[in-house]
BAVOGU-455970 format. One line per field, with one value per residue (C-alpha): residue number from 0; residue in one letter; x, y, z; chain. Coordinates in nm, 2 decimals. Layout:
N
k = (NUM;...)
r = (A;...)
xx = (X;...)
yy = (Y;...)
zz = (Z;...)
c = (A;...)
END
This chain:
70
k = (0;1;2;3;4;5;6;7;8;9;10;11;12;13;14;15;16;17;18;19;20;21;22;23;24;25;26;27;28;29;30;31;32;33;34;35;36;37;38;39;40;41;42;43;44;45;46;47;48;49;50;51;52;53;54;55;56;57;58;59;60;61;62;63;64;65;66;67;68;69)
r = (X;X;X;X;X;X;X;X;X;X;X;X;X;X;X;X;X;X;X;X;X;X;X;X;X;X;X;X;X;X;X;X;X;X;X;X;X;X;X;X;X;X;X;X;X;X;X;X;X;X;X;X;X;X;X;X;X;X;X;X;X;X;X;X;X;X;X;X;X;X)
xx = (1.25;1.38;1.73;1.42;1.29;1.62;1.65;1.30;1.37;1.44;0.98;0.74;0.69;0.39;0.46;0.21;0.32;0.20;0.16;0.47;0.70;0.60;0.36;0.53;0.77;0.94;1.07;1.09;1.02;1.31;1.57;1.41;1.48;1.76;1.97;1.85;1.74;1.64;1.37;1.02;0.82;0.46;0.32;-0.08;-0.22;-0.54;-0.77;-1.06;-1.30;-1.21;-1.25;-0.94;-0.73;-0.87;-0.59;-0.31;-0.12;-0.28;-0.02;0.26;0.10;0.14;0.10;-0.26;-0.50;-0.75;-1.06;-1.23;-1.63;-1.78)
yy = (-1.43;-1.09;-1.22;-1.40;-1.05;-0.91;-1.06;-0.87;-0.51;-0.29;-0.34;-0.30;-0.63;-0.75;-0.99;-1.20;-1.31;-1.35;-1.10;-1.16;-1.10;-0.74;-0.56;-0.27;-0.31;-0.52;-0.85;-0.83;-0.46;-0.41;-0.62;-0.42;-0.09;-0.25;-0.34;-0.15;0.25;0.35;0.18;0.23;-0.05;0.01;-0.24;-0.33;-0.51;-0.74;-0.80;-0.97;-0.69;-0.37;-0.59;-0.73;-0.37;-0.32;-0.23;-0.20;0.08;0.11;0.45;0.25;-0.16;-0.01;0.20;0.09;-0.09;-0.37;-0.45;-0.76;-0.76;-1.00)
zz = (-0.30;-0.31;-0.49;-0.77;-0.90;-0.92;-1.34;-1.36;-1.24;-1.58;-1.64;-1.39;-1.19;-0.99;-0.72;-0.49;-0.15;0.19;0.43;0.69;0.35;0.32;0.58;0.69;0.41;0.58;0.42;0.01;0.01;0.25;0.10;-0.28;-0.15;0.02;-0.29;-0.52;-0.39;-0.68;-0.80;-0.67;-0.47;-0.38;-0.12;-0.13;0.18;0.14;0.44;0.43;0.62;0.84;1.16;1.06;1.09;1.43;1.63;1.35;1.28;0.93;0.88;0.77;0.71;0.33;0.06;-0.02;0.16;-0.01;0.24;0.08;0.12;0.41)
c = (A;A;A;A;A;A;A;A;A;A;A;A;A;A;A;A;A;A;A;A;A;A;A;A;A;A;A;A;A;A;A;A;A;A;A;A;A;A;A;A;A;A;A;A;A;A;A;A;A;A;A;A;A;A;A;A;A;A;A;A;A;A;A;A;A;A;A;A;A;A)
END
């Protein structure tokens, strides 16, 4: 997926995908930063309440955090 955006990356880009592909920036992130240091990924996380970060280690899931409302 990574390899995908790679036509995109002279504009600013938004891409959607699940969270296994880019928590922690690992997965897309990684392989972004990866190939290409020098431009700027931001990662945004969506949970569905604060419940669901219980036990995480919120410091570096990502750049911003989006807690849905119950």
């Amino acid at each position: 997926m990574a390899a995908s955006i790679k036509p995109f990356l002279d504009r600013t880009i938004l891409f959607c995908c699940g969270h296994f592909h880019s928590d922690y920036h690992q997965g897309i992130p990684y392989q972004l930063q990866k190939n290409h240091p020098d431009i700027k990924v931001a990662v945004v996380a969506f949970v569905s309440s604060a419940v669901e970060l219980n036990g995480k280690d919120t410091t570096r899931l990502a750049d911003f955090i989006w807690i849905g409302e119950d």
